[in-house]
LUMGU-907858 format. One record per residue (C-alpha): residue in three letters; residue number from 0; x, y, z. Coordinates in steps of 0.001 Angstrom, whole numbers. Layout:
{'ALA'; NUM; {X; Y; Z}}
...
END
This chain:
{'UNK'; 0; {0; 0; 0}}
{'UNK'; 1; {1428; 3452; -873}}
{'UNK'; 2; {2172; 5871; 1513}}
{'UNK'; 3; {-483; 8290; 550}}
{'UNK'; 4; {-3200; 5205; 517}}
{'UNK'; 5; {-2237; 4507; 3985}}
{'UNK'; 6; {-2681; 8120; 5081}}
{'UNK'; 7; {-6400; 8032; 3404}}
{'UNK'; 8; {-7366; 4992; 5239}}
{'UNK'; 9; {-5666; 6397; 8320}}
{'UNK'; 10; {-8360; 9174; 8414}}
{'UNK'; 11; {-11477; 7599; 7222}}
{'UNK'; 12; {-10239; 5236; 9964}}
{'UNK'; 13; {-10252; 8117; 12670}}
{'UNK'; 14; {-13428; 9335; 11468}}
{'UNK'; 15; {-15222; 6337; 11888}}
{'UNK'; 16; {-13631; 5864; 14969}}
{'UNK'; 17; {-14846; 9153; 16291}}
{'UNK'; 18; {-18323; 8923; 14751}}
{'UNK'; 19; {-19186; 5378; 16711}}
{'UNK'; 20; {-17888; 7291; 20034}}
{'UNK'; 21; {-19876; 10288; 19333}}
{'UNK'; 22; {-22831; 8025; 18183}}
{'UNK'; 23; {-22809; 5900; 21429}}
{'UNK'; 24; {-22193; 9537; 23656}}
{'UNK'; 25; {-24612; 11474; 22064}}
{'UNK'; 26; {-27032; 9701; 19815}}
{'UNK'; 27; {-26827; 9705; 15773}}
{'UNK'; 28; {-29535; 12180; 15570}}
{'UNK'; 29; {-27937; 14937; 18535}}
{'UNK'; 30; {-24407; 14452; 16481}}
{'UNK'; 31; {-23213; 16452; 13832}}
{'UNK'; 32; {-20949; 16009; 11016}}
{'UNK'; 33; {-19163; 19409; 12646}}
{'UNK'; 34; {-18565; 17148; 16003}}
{'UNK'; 35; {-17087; 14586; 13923}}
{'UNK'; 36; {-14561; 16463; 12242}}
{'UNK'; 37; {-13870; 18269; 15222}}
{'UNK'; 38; {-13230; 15590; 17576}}
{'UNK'; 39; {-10851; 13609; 14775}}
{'UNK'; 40; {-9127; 16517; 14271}}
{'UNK'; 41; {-9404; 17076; 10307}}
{'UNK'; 42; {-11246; 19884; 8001}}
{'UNK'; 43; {-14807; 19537; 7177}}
{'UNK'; 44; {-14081; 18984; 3615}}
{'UNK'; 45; {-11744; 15763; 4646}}
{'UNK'; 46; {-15140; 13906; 5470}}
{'UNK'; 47; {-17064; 14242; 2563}}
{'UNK'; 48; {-14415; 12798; 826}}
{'UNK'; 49; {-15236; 10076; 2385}}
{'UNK'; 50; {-18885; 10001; 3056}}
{'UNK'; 51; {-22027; 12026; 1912}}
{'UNK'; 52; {-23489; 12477; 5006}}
{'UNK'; 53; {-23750; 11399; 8938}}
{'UNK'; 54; {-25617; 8279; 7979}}
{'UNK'; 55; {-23764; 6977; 5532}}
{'UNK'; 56; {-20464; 7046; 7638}}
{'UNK'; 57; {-23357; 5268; 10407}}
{'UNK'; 58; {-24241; 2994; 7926}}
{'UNK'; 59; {-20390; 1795; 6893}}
{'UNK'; 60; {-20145; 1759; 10563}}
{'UNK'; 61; {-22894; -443; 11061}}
{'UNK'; 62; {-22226; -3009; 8062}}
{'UNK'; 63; {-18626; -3088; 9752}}
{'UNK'; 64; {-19108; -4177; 12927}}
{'UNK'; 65; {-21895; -6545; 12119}}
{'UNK'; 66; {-19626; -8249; 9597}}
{'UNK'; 67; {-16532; -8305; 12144}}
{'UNK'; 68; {-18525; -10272; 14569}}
{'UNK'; 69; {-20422; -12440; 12266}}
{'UNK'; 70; {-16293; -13501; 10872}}
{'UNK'; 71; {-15007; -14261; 14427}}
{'UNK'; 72; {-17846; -16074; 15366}}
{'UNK'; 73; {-17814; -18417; 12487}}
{'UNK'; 74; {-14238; -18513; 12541}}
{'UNK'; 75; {-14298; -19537; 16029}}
{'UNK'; 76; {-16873; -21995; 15269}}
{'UNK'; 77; {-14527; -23698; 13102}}
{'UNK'; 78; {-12130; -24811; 16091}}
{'UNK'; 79; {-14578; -27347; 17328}}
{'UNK'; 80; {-16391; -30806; 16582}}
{'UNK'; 81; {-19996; -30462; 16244}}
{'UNK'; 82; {-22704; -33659; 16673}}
{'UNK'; 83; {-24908; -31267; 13781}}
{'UNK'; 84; {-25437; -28190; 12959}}
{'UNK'; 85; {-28266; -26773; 15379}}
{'UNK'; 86; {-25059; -27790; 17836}}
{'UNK'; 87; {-22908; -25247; 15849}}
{'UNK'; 88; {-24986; -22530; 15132}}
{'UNK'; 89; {-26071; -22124; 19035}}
{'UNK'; 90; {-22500; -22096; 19319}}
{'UNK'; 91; {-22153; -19230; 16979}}
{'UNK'; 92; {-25544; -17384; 18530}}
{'UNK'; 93; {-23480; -17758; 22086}}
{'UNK'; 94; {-20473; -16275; 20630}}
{'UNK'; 95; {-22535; -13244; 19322}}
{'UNK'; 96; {-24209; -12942; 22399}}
{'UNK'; 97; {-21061; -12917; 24749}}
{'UNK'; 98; {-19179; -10761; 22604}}
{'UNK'; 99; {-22306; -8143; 22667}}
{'UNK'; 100; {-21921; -8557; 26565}}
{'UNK'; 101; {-18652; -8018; 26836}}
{'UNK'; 102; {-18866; -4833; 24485}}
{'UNK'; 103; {-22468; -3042; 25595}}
{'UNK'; 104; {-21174; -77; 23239}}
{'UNK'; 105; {-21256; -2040; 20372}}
{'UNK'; 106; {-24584; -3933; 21659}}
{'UNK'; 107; {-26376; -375; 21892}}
{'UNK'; 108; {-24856; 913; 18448}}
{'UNK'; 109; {-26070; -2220; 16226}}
{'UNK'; 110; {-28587; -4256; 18466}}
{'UNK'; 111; {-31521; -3052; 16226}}
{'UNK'; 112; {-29304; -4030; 12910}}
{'UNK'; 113; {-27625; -7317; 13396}}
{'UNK'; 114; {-28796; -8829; 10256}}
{'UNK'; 115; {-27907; -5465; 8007}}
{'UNK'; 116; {-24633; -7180; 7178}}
{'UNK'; 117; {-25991; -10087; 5782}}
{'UNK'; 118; {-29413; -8244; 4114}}
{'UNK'; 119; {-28682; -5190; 2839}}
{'UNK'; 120; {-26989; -4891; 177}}
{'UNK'; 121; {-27339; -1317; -154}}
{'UNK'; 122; {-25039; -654; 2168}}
{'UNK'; 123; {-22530; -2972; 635}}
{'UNK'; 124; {-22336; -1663; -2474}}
{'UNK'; 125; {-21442; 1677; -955}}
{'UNK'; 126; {-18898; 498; 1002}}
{'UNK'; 127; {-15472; 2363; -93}}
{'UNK'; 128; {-12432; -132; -116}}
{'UNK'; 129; {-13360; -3250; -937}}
{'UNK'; 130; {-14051; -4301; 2710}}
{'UNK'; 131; {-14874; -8273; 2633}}
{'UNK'; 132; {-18750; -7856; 2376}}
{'UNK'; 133; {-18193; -11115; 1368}}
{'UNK'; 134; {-17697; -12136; 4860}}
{'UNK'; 135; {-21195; -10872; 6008}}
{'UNK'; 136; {-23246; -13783; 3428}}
{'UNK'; 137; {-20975; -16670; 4719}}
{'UNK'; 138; {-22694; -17400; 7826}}
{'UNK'; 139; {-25917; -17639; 5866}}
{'UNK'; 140; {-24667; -19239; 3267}}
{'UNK'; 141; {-23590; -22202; 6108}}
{'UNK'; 142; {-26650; -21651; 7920}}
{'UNK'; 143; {-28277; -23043; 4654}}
{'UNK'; 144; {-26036; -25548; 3847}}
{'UNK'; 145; {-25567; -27483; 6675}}
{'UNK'; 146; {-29290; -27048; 6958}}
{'UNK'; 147; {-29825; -28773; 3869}}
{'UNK'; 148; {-26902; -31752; 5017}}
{'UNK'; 149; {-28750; -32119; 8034}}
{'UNK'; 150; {-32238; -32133; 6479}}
{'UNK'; 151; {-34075; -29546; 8834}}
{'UNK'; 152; {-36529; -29047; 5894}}
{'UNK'; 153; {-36604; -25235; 6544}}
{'UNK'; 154; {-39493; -23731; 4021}}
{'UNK'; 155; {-37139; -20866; 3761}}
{'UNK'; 156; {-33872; -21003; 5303}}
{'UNK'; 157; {-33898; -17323; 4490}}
{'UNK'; 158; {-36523; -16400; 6418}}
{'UNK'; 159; {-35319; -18266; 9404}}
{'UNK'; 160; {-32090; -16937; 9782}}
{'UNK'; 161; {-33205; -13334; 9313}}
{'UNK'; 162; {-35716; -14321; 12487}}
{'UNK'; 163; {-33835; -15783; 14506}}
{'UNK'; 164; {-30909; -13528; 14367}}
{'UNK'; 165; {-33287; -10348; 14761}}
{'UNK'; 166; {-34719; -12585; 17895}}
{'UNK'; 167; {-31356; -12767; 19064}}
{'UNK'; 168; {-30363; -8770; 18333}}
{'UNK'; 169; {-33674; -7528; 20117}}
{'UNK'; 170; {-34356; -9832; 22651}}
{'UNK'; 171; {-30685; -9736; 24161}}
{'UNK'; 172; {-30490; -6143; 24278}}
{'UNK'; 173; {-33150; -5526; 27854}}
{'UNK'; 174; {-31699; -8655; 29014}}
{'UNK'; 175; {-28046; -7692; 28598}}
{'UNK'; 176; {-28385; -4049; 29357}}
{'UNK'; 177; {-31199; -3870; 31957}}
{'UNK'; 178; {-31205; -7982; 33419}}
{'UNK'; 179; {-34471; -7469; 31776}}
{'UNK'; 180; {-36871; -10092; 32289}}
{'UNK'; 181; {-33930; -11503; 33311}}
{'UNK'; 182; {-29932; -11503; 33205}}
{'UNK'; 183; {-28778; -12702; 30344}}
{'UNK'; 184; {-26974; -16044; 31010}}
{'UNK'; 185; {-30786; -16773; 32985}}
{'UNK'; 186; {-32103; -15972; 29431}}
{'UNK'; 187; {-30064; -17909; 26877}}
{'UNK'; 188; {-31465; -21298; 28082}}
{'UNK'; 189; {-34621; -19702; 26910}}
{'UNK'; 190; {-33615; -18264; 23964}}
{'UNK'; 191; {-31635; -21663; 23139}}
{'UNK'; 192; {-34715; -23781; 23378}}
{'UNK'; 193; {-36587; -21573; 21070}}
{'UNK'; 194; {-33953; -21484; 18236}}
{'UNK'; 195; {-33942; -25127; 18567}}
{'UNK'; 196; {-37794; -25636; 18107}}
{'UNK'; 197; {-37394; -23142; 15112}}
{'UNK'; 198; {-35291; -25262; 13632}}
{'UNK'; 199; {-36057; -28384; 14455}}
{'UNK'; 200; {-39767; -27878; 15043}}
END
């Protein structure tokens, strides 16, 4: 990578950086593109170089994470023995889950969009540098084939996936946040048990 490509990504780096903080601090609607530039320390004119507006750099933002934490989930996934698939997807849910826990800023930025990064291709196409959108289909594209090798006999393994991942996203947020109807690791049995009728009904 040349030296001025690095220094690009550097700052669209720092400004999405700096937008998630303000995001989380303020709220995307109470934040302005002035705030942003501000608190990353570059001209106004630097970020729409970048982006058009506050909600596309939210929306990169979003497809990012999402797509980060669908990867390390699947790659963990891959360091273990399975007896089928329902066995390694809760594993994958779990991983989601704990990593939300573990990271309530990131759990309050995307809780309502988990699924963005596998759905919406909108945002992918608008995506900047190639990121590896990619990366966002594969645990779909898993989810259906080892649903398939296992013969769940899903109607439409689209459909189910988009549920039960927007189950998990909306669900987990109370019970993370607020131990709301109850703490989490109460919950998951719970939430377990109903991904497991879903699929195997």
């Amino acid at each position: 990578m040349s030296k001025i490509k690095e220094k690009q990504r550097e700052k669209e780096q720092k400004l999405l950086d700096t937008a998630f903080d303000l995001f989380i601090s303020k709220g995307i609607h109470e934040t302005t593109i002035q705030d942003i530039v501000k608190d990353a320390g570059v001209a106004k004119g630097t970020f729409y170089l970048y982006f058009r507006d506050k909600y596309d750099i939210m929306n990169v933002l979003t497809l990012r994470k999402t797509v980060t934490l669908f990867e390390e989930a699947i790659k963990s996934s891959h360091k273990i023995n399975y007896k089928n698939f329902t066995e390694q997807f809760l594993f994958i849910i779990d991983y989601i889950i704990n990593a939300l826990s573990e990271d309530k800023k990131l759990l309050k930025f995307i809780y309502k969009n988990l699924s963005v990064g596998i759905y919406n291709t909108h945002f992918q196409t608008e995506l900047k540098d190639n990121f590896q959108t990619n990366a966002s289909k594969l645990l779909f594209e898993m989810f259906k084939k080892r649903a398939d090798e296992d013969e769940l006999n899903l109607p439409n393994p689209q459909i189910t996936f988009f549920m039960i991942i927007e189950l998990v996203g909306s669900t987990c947020y109370t019970s993370i946040l607020f131990n709301s109807p109850v703490p989490i690791e109460e919950y998951k049995p719970y939430l377990y048990q109903t991904i497991e009728k879903i699929l195997r009904p």
